[in-house]
Steps between C-alpha positions, in 0.01 A plus 500: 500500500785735559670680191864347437762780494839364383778729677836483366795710672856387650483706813402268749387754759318683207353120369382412867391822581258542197394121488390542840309824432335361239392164638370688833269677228391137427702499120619151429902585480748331277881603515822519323790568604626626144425511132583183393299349743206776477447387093481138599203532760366772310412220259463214710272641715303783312410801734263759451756733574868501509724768712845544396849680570694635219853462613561096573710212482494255220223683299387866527147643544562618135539159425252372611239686442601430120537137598080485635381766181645240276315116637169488444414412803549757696549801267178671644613490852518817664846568562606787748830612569635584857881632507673753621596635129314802554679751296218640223708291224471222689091570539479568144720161398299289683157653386594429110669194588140341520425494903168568609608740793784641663574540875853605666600425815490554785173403474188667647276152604169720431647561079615170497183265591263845298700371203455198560162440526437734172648245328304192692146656515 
């Protein structure tokens, strides 16, 4: 079975691009195309791993990475952030916000699917 890897970005290029590098290294892909949206499937459809911008529509990354910490079911999902905040603030922000990793874009496939799979294996 193929690990489930929630992706949740409002780029569309970016959100194809990644969904489809993902899924041709066989990940089960799930996508949203902004915050809101991201914190319903996140708990609809529980994935072993969710990927998420910071800045977004509707909800921020910020907010929902708060909104998964605090249900239950899906407070112990990894959750990695991809952005292109990349200033050290930013870095530092999203470290003690609660997020498992931190990647900026643009980003480097090898990094990406290395974090990935730490998180997965």
């Amino acid at each position: 079975m193929n690990h489930r890897i929630l992706f949740i970005e409002d780029n569309v290029d970016i959100r194809e691009s990644v969904e489809e590098i993902l899924s041709l290294h066989e990940f089960d892909v799930s996508v949203a195309e902004n915050g809101e949206v991201g914190i319903d499937k996140a708990i609809s459809e529980k994935p072993q791993l969710i990927l998420c911008d910071i800045t977004m529509p509707k909800k921020n990354g910020f907010q929902v990475l708060e909104a998964v910490r605090n249900n239950p079911q899906v407070s112990q999902t990894p959750f990695i952030f991809m952005t292109s905040c990349a200033q050290e603030r930013d870095i530092v922000k999203g470290r003690l916000s609660g997020a498992d990793a931190y990647i900026t874009k643009p980003i480097q496939i090898g990094e990406l699917l290395g974090v990935i799979q730490g998180y997965l294996s």
